[in-house]
Wavefront OBJ file of the C-alpha trace (Angstrom):
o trace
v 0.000 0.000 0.000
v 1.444 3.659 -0.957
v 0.682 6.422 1.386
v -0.786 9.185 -0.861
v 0.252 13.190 0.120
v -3.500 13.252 1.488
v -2.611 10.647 4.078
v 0.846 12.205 4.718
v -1.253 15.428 5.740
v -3.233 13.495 7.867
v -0.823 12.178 9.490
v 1.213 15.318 10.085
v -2.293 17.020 11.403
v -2.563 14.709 14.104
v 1.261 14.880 15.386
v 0.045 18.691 15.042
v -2.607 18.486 17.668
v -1.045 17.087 20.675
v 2.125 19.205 20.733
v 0.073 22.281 19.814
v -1.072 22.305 23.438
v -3.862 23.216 25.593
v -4.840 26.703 24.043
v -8.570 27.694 25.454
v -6.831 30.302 27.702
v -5.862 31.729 24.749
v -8.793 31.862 22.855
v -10.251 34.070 25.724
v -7.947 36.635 24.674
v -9.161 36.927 20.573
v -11.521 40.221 20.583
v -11.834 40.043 16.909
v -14.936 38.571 15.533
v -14.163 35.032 14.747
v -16.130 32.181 12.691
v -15.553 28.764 13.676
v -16.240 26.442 10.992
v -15.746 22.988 11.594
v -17.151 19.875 9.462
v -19.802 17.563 10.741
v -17.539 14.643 9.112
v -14.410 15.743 10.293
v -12.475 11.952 11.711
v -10.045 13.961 13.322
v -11.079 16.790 15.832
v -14.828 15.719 16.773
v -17.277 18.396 16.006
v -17.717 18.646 19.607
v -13.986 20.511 19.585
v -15.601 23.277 16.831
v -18.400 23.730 19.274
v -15.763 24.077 22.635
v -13.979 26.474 20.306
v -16.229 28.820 19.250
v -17.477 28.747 23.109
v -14.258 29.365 24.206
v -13.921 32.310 21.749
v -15.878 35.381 22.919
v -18.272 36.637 20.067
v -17.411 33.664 18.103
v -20.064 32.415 15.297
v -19.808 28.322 15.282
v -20.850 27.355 11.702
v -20.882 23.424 11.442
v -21.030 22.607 7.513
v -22.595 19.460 6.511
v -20.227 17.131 4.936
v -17.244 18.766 5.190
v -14.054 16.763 6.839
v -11.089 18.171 8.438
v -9.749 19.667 5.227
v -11.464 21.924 2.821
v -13.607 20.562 0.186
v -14.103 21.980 -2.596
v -17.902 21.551 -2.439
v -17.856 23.810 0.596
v -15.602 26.734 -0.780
v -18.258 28.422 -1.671
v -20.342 28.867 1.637
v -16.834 29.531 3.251
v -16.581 32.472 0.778
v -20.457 33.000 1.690
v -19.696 33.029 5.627
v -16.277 35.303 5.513
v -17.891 37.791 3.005
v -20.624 38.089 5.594
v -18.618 38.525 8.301
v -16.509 41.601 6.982
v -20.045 43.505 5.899
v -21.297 42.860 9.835
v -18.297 43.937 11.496
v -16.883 46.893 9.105
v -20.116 48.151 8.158
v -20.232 47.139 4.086
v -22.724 47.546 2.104
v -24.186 45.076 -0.343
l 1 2 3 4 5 6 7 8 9 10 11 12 13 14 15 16 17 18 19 20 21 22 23 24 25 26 27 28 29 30 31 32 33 34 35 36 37 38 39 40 41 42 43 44 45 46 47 48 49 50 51 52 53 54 55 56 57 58 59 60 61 62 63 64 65 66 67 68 69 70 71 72 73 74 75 76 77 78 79 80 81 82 83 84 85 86 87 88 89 90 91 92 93 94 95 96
């Protein structure tokens, strides 16, 4: 069996979580508005963790998108566009 550069990523992305270390202190301290989108099919952090995120985050918007995994699909790249477009016309005062 060859590992493909998807599973290499994987991989890497879970090394990536332990030694990142506990951080929800430090999401206390983000005051700028913040979307946490996190995949309902995501095998590696639970959807529970996008949830403790965006709690942990004050003002944070949780967004959990339907069939998306831990990596970007490209099926959801446009409601991400949707979501961040919609966030800078809240917070800076846009116009559509």
């Amino acid at each position: 069996m060859t590992a493909t550069a998807q599973d290499t990523d994987r991989f890497v992305d879970l090394g990536a979580i332990p030694a990142s270390g506990y951080r929800t202190a430090d999401l206390a301290r983000i005051t700028a508005p913040t979307p946490v989108v996190h995949g309902d099919r995501d095998l590696m952090v639970h959807p529970t963790g996008g949830r403790a995120t965006a709690d942990a985050t004050p003002g944070a918007r949780h967004v959990e998108t339907a069939g998306m995994g831990h990596h970007l699909a490209p099926g959801v790249v446009d409601r991400l566009v949707e979501l961040t477009t919609d966030l800078v016309r809240t917070t800076a005062g846009g116009t559509r």
